[in-house]
C-alpha positions as CSV (number, residue, x, y, z in Angstrom):
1,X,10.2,24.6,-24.9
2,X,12.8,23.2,-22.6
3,X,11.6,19.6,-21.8
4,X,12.9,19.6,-18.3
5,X,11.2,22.9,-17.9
6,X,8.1,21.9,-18.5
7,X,8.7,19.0,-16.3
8,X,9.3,21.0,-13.6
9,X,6.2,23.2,-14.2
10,X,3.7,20.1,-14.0
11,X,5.5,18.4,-11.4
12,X,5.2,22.3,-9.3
13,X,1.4,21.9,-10.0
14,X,1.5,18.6,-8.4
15,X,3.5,19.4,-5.3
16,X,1.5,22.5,-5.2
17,X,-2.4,21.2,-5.2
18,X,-2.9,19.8,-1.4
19,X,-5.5,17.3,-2.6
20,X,-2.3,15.6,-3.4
21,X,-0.7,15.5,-0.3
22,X,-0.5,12.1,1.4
23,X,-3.7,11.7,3.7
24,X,-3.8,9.9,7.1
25,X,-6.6,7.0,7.4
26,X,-9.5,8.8,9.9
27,X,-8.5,6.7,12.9
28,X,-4.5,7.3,12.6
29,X,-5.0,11.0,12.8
30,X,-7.7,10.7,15.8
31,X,-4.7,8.8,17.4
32,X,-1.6,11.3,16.1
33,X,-3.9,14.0,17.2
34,X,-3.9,12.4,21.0
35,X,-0.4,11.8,21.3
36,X,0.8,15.5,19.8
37,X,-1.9,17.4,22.8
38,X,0.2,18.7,25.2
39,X,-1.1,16.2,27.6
40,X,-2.0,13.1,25.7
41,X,-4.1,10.3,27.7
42,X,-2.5,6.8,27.4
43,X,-5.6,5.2,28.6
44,X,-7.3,7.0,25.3
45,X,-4.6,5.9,22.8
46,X,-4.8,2.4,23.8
47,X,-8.3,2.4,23.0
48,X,-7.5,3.8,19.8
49,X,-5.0,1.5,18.9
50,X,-6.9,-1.7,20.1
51,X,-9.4,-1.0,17.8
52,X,-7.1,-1.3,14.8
53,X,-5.9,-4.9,14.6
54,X,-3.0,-4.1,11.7
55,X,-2.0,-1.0,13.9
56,X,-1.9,-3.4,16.9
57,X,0.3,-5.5,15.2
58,X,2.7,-3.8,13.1
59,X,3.1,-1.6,16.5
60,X,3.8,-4.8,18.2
61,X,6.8,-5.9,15.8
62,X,8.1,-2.7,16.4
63,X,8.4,-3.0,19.7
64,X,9.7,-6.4,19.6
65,X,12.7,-5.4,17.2
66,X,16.0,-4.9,17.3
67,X,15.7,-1.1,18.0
68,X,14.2,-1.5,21.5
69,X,16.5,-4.6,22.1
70,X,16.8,-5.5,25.8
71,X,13.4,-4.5,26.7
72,X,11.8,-7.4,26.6
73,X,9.3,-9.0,24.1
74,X,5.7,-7.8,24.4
75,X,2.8,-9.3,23.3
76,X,0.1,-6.5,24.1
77,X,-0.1,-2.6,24.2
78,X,-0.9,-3.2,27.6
79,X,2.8,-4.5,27.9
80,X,4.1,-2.7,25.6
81,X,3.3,0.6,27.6
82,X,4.3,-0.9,30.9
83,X,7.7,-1.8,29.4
84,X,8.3,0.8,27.3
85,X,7.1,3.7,28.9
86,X,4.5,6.1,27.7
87,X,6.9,8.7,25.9
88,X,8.8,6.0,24.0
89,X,4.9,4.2,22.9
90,X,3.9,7.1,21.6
91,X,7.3,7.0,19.2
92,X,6.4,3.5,18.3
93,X,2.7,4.7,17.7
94,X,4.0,7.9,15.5
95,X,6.9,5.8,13.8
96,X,4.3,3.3,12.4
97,X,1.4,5.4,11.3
98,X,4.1,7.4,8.8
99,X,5.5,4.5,7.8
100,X,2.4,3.2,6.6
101,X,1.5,6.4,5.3
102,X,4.5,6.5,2.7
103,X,5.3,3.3,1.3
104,X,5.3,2.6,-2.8
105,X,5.9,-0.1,-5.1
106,X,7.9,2.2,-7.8
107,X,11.1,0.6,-7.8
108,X,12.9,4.2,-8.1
109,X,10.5,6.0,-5.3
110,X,10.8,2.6,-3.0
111,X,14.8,2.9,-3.0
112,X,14.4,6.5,-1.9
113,X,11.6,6.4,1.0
114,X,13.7,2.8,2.4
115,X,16.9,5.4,2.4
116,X,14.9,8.6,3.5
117,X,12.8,6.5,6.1
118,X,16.3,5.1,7.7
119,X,17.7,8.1,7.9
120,X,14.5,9.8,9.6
121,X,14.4,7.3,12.1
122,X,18.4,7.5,13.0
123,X,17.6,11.5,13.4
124,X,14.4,11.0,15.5
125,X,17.1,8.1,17.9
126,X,19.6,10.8,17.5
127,X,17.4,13.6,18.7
128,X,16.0,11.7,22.0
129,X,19.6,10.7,22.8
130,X,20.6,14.2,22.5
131,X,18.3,15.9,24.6
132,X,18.4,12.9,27.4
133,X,22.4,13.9,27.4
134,X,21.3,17.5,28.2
135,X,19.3,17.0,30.4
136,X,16.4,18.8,28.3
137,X,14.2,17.2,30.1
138,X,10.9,19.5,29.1
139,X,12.1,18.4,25.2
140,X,12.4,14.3,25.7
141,X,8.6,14.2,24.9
142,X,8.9,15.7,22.1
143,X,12.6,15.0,20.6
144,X,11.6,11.7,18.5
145,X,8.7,13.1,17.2
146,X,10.3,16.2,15.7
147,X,13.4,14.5,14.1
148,X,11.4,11.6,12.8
149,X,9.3,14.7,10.9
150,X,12.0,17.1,9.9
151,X,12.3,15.7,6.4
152,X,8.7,14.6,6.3
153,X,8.5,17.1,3.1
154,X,10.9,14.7,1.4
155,X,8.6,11.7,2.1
156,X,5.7,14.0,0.7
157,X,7.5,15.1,-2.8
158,X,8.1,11.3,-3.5
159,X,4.6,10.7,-3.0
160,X,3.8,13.8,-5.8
161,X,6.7,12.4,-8.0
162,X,5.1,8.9,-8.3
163,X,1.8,10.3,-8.9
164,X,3.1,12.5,-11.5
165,X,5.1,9.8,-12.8
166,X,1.7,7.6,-12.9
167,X,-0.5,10.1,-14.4
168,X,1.8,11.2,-16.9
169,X,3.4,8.3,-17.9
170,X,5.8,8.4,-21.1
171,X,6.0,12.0,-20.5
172,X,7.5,11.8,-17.4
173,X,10.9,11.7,-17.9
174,X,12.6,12.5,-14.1
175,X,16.3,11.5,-14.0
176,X,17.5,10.5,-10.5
177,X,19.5,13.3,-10.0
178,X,16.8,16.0,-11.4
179,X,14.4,13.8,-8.3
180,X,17.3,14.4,-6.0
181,X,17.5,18.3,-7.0
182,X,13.5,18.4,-6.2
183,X,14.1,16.7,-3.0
184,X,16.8,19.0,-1.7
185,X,15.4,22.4,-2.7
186,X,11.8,22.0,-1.8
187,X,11.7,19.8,1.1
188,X,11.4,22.3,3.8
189,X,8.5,24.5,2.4
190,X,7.1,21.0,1.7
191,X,7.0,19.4,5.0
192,X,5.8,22.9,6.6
193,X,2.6,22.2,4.3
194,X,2.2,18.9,5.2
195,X,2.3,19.2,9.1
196,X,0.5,22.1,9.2
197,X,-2.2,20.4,7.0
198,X,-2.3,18.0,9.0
199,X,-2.3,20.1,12.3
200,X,0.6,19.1,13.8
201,X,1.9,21.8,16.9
202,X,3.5,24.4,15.6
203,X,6.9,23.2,17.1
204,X,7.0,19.9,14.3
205,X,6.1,22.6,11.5
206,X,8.9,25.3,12.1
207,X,11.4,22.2,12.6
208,X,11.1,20.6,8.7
209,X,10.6,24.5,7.6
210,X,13.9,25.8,9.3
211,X,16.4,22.7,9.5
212,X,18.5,23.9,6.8
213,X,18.1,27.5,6.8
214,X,21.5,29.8,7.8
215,X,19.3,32.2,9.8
216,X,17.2,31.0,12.8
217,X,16.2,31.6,16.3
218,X,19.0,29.8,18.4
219,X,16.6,29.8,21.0
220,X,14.4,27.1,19.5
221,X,16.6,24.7,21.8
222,X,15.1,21.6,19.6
223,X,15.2,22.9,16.4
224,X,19.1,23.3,17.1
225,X,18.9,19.7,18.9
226,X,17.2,18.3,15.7
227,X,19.6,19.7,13.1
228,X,22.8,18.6,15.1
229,X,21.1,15.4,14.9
230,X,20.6,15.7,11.2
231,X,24.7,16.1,10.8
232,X,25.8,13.3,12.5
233,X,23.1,11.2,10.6
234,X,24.7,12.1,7.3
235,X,27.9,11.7,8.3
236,X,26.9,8.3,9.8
237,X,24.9,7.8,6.1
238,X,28.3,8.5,4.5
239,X,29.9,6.1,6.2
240,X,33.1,7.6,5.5
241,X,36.5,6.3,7.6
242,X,38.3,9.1,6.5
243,X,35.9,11.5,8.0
244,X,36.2,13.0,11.3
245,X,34.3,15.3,13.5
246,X,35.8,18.5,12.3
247,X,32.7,20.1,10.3
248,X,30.0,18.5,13.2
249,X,32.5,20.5,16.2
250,X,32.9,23.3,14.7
251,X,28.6,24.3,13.7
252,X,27.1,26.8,15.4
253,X,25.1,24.2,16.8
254,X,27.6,22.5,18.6
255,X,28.8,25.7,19.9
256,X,25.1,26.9,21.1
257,X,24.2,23.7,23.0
258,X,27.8,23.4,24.2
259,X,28.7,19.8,23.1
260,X,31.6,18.2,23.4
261,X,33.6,16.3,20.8
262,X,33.4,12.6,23.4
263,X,29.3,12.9,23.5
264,X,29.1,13.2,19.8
265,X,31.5,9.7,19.6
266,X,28.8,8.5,22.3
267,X,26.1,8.8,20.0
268,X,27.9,7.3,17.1
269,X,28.1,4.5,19.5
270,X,24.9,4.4,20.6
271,X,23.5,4.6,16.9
272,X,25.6,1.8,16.0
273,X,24.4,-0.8,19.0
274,X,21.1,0.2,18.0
275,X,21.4,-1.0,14.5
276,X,20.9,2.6,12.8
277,X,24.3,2.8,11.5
278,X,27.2,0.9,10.3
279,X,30.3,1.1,11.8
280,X,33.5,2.8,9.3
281,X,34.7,-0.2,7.4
């Protein structure tokens, strides 16, 4: 028998059973439940997150870093939603409960959900900054939510590896790159399990489902937001000089939103002040 085979075939079983899938605490998914309604209640959600001192303050040190720079330090959610806004709390809110929820101490899984985690929240920045430039003003609610989940199924499938990996032990013999082949060819199905297990809006699900695929409905306005957003974070990942705007200006995407070559250097910008990319060296 083909060892990698057989590999594969255990680690499927794995990815496959949803009593492995990563589980939100009780009183994180009563909160991500609130914010994703179509008309959350702030007043609600504070309660919630009041009642959960680490929540409180890993939310706080969020909103105190360099991210949200120029906003003022806040040492409440009280302040934090009168300075911050509602919509851009609920990020915060969202941002910390999956980062909590995906975080090992494998050295190998670590490296990869640091990277994958960086480059979700880069997509999520890119994907509000996006759709405030278009003036998709129905879609700002909704923009950092759904790029900070489109590769959600990647955060998933490291959280089967190392489980895998745990359980069986010597037998487990993943390479990087046969991790990195897992990753990239089962992601989407992946995160389309996880959200709607964890019954996310519809919206979230078809997002990490379709962000890759050649054929989709160019009408989903923030599913084509979301995977623009995804190129220019990869590019910006590459951190390539030598790389210029020629693949990201001439997608379909670019063409069906109607973006210009100056707004995509605007958001490079923008990335970089933020501290979500480096600039070419």
């Amino acid at each position: 028998m083909n060892p990698k085979a057989s590999i594969l075939e255990t680690l499927r079983e794995y990815i496959s059973n949803q009593k492995n899938f990563p589980v939100l605490h009780p009183d994180a998914a009563t909160i991500q439940d609130e914010i994703t309604k179509k008309d959350p209640e702030l007043s609600r959600v504070k309660q919630l997150i009041i009642k959960d001192p680490t929540l409180t303050g890993e939310i706080l040190k969020v909103a105190n870093s360099s991210y949200y720079k120029g906003l003022g330090e806040v040492s409440t959610i009280k302040e934090a939603a009168l300075r911050l806004g509602q919509d851009e709390l609920f990020n915060i809110v969202i941002q910390v409960i999956l980062r909590k929820n995906f975080s090992s101490n494998t050295p190998m899984i670590k490296e990869r959900q640091d990277k994958l985690w960086a480059h979700c929240v880069a997509t999520a920045f890119a994907t509000l900054w996006l759709c405030r430039h278009l003036k998709l003003s129905d879609l700002i609610p909704k923009a950092f939510i759904a790029g900070l989940l489109h590769d959600i199924g990647k955060l998933c499938l490291l959280s089967a590896i190392e489980q895998f990996m745990t359980a069986e032990k010597d037998n487990a013999k993943l390479t990087p790159d046969l991790v990195e082949k897992i990753l990239v060819n089962l992601h989407e199905k992946q995160g389309f399990a996880l959200l709607s297990a964890w019954h996310l809006p519809d919206i979230y699900c078809r997002i990490a489902r379709d962000h890759h695929i050649d054929e989709y409905e160019e009408s989903d306005t923030l599913l084509v937001v979301v995977r623009l957003a995804d190129m220019v974070c990869h590019k910006m990942d590459a951190n390539n000089p030598q790389e210029d705007l020629t693949f990201i200006m001439g997608s379909r995407e670019t063409d069906i939103l109607g973006i210009k070559e100056t707004s995509i250097a605007l958001l490079e910008i923008a990335m970089e002040d933020a501290g979500l990319a480096k600039p070419p060296s």
